[in-house]
VEXROVO-244005 format. One record per residue (C-alpha): residue number from 1; residue in three letters; x, y, z. Coordinates in Angstrom, 3 decimals, m for minus. Each point is the difference from the previous one (the first is absolute). Layout:
N
<pt num="NUM" residu="ALA" px="X" py="Y" pz="Z"/>
...
//
This chain:
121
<pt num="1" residu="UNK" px="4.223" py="m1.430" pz="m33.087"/>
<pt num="2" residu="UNK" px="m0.975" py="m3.372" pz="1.446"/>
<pt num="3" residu="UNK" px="m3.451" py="0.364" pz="0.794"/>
<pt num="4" residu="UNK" px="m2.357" py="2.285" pz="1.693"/>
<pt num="5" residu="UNK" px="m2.606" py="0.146" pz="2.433"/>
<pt num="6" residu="UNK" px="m3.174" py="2.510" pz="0.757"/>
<pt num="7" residu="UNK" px="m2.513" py="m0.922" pz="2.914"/>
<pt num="8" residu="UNK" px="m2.836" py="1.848" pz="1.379"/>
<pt num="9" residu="UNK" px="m1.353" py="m0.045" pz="3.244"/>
<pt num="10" residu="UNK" px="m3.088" py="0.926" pz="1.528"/>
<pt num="11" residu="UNK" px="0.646" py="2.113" pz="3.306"/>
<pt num="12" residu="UNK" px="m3.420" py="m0.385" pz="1.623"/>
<pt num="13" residu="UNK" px="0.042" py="m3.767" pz="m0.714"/>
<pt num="14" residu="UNK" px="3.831" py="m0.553" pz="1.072"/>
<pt num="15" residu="UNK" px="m1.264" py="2.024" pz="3.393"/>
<pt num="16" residu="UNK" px="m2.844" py="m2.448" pz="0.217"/>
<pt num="17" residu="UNK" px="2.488" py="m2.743" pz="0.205"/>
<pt num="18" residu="UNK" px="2.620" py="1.335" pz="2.501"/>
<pt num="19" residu="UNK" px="m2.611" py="0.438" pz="2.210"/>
<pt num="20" residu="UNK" px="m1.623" py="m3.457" pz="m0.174"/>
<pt num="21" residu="UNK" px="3.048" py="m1.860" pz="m0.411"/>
<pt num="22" residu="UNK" px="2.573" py="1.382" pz="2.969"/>
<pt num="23" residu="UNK" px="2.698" py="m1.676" pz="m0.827"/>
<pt num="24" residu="UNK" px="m0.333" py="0.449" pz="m3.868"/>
<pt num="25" residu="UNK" px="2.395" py="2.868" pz="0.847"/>
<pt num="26" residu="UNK" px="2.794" py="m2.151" pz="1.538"/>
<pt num="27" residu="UNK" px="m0.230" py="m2.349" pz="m2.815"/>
<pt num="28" residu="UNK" px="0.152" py="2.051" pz="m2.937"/>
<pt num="29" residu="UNK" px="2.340" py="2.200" pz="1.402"/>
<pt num="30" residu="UNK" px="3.566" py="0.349" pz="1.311"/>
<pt num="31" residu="UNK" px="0.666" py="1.568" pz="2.773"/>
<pt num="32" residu="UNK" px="1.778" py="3.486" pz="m1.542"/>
<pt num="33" residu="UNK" px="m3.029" py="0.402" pz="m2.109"/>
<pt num="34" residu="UNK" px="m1.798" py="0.074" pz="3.341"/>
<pt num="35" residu="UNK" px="1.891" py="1.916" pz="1.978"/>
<pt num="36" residu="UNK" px="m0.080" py="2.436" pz="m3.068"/>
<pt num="37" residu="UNK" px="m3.606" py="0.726" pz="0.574"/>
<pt num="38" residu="UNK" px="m0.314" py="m0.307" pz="3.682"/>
<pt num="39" residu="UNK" px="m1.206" py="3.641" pz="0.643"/>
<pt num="40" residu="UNK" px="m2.012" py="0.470" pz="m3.240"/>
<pt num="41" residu="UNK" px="m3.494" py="0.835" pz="1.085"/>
<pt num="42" residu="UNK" px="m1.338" py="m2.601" pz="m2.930"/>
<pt num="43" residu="UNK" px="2.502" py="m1.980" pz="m1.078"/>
<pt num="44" residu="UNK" px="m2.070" py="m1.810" pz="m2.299"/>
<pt num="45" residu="UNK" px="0.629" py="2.022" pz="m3.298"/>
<pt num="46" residu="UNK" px="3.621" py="m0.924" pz="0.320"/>
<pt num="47" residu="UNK" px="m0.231" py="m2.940" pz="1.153"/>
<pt num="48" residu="UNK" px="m2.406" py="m0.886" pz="m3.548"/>
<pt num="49" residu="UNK" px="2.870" py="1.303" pz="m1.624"/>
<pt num="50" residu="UNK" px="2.723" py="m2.606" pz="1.151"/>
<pt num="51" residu="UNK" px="m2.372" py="m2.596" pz="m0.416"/>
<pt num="52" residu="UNK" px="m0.675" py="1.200" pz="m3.903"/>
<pt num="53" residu="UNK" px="4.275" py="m0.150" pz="m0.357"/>
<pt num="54" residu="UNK" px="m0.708" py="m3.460" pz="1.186"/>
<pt num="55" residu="UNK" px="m2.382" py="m0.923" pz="m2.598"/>
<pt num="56" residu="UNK" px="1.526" py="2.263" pz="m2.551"/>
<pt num="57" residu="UNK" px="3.996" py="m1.835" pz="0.238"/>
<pt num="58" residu="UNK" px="m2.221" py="m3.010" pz="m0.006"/>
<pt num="59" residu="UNK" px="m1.390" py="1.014" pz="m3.589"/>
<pt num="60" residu="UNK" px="3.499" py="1.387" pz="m1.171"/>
<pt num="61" residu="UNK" px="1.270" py="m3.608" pz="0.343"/>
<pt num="62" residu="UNK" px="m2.779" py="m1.823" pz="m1.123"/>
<pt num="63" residu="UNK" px="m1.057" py="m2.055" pz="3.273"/>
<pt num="64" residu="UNK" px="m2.954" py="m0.262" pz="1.793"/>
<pt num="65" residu="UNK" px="m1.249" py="0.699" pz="3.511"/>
<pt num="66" residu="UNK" px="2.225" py="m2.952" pz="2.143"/>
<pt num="67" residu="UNK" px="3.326" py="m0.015" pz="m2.335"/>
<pt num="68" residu="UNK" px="1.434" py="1.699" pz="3.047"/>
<pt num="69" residu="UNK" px="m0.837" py="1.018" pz="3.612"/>
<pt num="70" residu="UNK" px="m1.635" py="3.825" pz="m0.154"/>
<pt num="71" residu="UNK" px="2.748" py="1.028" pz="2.470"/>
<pt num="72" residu="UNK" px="3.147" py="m1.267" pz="m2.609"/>
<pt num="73" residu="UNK" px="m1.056" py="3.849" pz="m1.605"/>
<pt num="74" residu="UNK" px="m0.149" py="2.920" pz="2.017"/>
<pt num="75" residu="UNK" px="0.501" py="3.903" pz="m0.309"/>
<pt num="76" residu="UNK" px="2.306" py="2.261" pz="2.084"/>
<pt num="77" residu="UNK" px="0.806" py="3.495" pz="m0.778"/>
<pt num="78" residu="UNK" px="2.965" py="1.843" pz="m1.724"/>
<pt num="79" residu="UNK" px="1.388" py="2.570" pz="2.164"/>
<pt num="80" residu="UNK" px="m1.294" py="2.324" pz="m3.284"/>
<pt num="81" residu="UNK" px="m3.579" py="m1.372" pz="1.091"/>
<pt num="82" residu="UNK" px="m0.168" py="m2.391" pz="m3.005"/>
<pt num="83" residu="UNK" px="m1.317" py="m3.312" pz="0.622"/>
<pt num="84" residu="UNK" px="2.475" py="m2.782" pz="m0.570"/>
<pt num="85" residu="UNK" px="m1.352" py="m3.634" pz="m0.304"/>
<pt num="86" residu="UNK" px="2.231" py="m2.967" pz="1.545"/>
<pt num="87" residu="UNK" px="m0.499" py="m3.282" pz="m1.197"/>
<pt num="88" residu="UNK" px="1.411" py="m2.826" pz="2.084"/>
<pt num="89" residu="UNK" px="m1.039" py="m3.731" pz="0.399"/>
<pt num="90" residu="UNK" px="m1.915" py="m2.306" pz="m2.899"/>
<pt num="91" residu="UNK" px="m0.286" py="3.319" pz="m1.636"/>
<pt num="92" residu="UNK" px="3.036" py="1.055" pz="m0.228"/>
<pt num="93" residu="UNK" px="1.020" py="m3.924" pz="m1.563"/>
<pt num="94" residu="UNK" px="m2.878" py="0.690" pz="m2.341"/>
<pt num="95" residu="UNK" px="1.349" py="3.379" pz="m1.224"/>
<pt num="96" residu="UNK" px="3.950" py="m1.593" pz="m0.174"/>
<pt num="97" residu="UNK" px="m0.870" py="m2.572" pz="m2.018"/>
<pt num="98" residu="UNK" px="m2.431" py="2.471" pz="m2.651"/>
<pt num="99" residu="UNK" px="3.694" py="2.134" pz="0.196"/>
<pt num="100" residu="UNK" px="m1.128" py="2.674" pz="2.143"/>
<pt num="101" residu="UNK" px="2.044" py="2.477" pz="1.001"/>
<pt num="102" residu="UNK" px="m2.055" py="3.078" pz="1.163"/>
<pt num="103" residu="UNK" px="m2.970" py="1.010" pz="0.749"/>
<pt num="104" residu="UNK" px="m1.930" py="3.489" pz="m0.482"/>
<pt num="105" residu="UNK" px="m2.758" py="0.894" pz="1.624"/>
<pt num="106" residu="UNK" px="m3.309" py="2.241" pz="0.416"/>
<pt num="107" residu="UNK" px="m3.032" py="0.575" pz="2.563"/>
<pt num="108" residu="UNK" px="m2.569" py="2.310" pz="0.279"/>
<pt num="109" residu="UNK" px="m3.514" py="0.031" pz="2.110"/>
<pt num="110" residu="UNK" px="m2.768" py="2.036" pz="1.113"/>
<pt num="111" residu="UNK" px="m2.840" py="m0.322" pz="2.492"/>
<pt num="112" residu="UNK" px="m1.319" py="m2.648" pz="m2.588"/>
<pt num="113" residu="UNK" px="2.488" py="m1.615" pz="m1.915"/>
<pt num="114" residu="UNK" px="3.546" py="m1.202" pz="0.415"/>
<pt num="115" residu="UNK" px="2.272" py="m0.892" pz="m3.378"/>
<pt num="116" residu="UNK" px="3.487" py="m1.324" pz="m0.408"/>
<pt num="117" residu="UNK" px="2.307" py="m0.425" pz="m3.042"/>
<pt num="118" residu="UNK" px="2.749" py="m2.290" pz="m0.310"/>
<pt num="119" residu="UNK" px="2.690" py="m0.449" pz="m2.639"/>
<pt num="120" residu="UNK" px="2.748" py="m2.683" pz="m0.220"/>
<pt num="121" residu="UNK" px="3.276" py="0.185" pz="m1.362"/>
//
């Protein structure tokens, strides 16, 4: 292992945001993750969720909030359901260069809190 990652995310607060901030949505988040979510009723739980795999592949290599644009690290899903997390852009140079080669990853939420693991490899 390479490093790992664990963020937390409040789902009230992240809500709060979304909501004041319309466009927060298009900024942190490609378009698949979007379109993902489009008929959820409250997308917001899962949405907390892909923002703590931001935060968390942040942590597993050892950057800070700016080392790379939130949107160079998304989620899409397996066809088994499992999330898979795609790293592209000054994150993906970041992760080549600390020899990198895969990724694993883990998210969970409720009506209050949204988690994410992630391992490098």
């Amino acid at each position: 292992m390479i490093g790992l990652g664990i963020d937390a995310v409040s789902v009230p607060r992240f809500r709060d945001a979304l909501l004041r901030t319309p466009n927060l949505r298009a900024r942190m988040f490609t378009a698949q993750e979007l379109d993902s979510v489009a008929t959820y009723k409250d997308a917001a739980p899962n949405l907390a969720a892909r923002f703590a795999v931001r935060e968390a592949t942040m942590k597993a290599l050892g950057v800070g909030l700016g080392a790379f644009d939130l949107q160079d690290v998304s989620i899409r899903s397996r066809t088994s359901g499992a999330p898979e997390l795609i790293v592209t852009g000054r994150a993906a140079q970041l992760a080549s260069q600390q020899g990198v080669t895969s990724w694993h990853v883990s998210l969970s939420h409720t009506a209050d809190m949204a988690v994410a693991v992630v391992a490098s490899h």
